[in-house]
N, C-alpha and C positions, 0 to 999 in steps of 0.2 A: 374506228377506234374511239373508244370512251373517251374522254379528256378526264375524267377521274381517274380512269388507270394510265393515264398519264403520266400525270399528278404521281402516284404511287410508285410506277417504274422510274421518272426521275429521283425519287427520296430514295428508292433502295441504289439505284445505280450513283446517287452522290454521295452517301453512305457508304459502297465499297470504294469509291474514289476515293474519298478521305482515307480508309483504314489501307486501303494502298500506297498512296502518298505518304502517308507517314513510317511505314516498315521499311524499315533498312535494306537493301537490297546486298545479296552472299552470292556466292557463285557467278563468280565474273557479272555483277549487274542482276542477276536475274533475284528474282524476288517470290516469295507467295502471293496468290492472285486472290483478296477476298473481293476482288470486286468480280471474279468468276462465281463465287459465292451467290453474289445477290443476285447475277444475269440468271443463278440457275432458278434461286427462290423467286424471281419475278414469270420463268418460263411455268416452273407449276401453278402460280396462281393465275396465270394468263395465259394458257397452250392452246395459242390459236397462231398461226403463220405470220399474220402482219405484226402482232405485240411480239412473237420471239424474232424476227426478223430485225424490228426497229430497236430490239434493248441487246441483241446479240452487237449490231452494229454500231451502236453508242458508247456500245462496253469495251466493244477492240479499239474505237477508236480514241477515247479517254485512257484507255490501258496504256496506247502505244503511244500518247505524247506525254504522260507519265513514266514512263518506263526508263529504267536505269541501263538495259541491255543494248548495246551498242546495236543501233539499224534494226528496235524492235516495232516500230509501227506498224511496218507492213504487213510481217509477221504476227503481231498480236493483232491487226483486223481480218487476217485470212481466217487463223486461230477460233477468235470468238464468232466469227458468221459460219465455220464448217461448224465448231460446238456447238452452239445454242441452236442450228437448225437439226441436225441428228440428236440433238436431246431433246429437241421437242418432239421429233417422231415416237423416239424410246418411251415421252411420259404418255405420249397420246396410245402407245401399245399395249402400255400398262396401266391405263387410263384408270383403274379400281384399284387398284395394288398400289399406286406410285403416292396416295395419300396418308398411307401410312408413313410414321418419322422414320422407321426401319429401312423400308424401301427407298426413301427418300436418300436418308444418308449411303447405301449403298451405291445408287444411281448417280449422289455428288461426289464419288469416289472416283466411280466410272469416268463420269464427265472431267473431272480433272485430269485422271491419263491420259483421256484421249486429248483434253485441249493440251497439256504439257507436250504430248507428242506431235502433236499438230503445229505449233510453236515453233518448236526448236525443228524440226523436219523443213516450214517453210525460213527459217531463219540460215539455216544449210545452203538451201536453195539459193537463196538473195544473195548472200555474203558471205558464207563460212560463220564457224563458231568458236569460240576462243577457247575451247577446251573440245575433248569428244561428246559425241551424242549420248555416250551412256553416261560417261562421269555427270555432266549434267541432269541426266534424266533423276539419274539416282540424289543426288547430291541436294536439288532443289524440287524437281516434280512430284519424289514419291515422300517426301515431307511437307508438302503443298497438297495434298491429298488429305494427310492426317487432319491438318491445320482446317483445311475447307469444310473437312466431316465435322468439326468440333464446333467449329462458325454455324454451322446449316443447325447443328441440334441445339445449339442456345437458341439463334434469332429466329430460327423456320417457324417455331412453336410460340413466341413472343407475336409477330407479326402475326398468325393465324388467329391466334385469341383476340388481339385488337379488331382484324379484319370482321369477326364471326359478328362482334358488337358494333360493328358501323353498318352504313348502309351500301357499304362496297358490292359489287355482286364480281366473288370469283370462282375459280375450280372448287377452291376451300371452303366456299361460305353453304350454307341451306341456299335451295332456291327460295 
């Protein structure tokens, strides 16, 4: 692992740490996840096993001692290591296709339902849930969906333009 892309998946993953920490948490605690946001724009600039591995894991687990939802830690580290490793297989599938912003934001749509359901499914498991699985689902995940799509198409295209002009070597850049 590079230590420049290190470097890089720490600023994005401090980056949705902050923009998490600071949104209000609705539905019994639970909240929008923009720090699922940067795990995914860090998995396509970096879709290799050990980078989605190591920003999937840092992400659940800063998610989960940040989190408002009673007994979310564990759940939000199962959450982000199933997500970020099934969307790194999804971008490596569509490895031509997934750099387009079209497909991009499609595939962060994706990855948000599945991690919302992956979530609240291992959150069941542990401890119960303060409401039902769908009122939740609906209530906070498929408006966490919206919100991630809107996050990805501002910064995905910001971060790439700076990347393309540094000497970063990622998915995104020229060789």
């Amino acid at each position: 692992m590079n230590t420049k892309n290190l470097v890089l998946m720490a600023l994005l993953i401090g980056v949705g740490t902050v923009l998490y920490f600071v949104i209000p948490g609705y539905g019994n605690g639970m909240k929008p996840d923009f720090m699922l946001t940067m795990m995914f724009i860090a998995i396509f600039l970096f879709p290799t096993f050990k980078e989605a591995f190591t920003v999937s894991l840092v992400t659940g687990v800063l998610s989960g001692i940040f989190t408002t939802f009673p007994g979310g830690l564990v759940p939000n580290i199962i959450d982000k290591a199933i997500t970020g490793l099934v969307f790194l297989v999804v971008v490596l599938a569509l490895k031509h296709f997934a750099k387009n912003i079209g497909v991009g934001v499609v595939l962060v749509g994706l990855g948000t339902l599945l991690s919302g359901a992956i979530f609240l499914s291992s959150a069941l498991l542990l401890g119960g849930l303060p409401e039902a699985f769908n009122v939740l689902y609906t209530i906070v995940v498929l408006p966490a969906v919206a919100m991630n799509a809107v996050a990805f198409i501002i910064i995905y295209p910001i971060i790439t333009n700076i990347l393309k002009r540094s000497k970063f070597k990622t998915a995104v850049t020229p060789a």
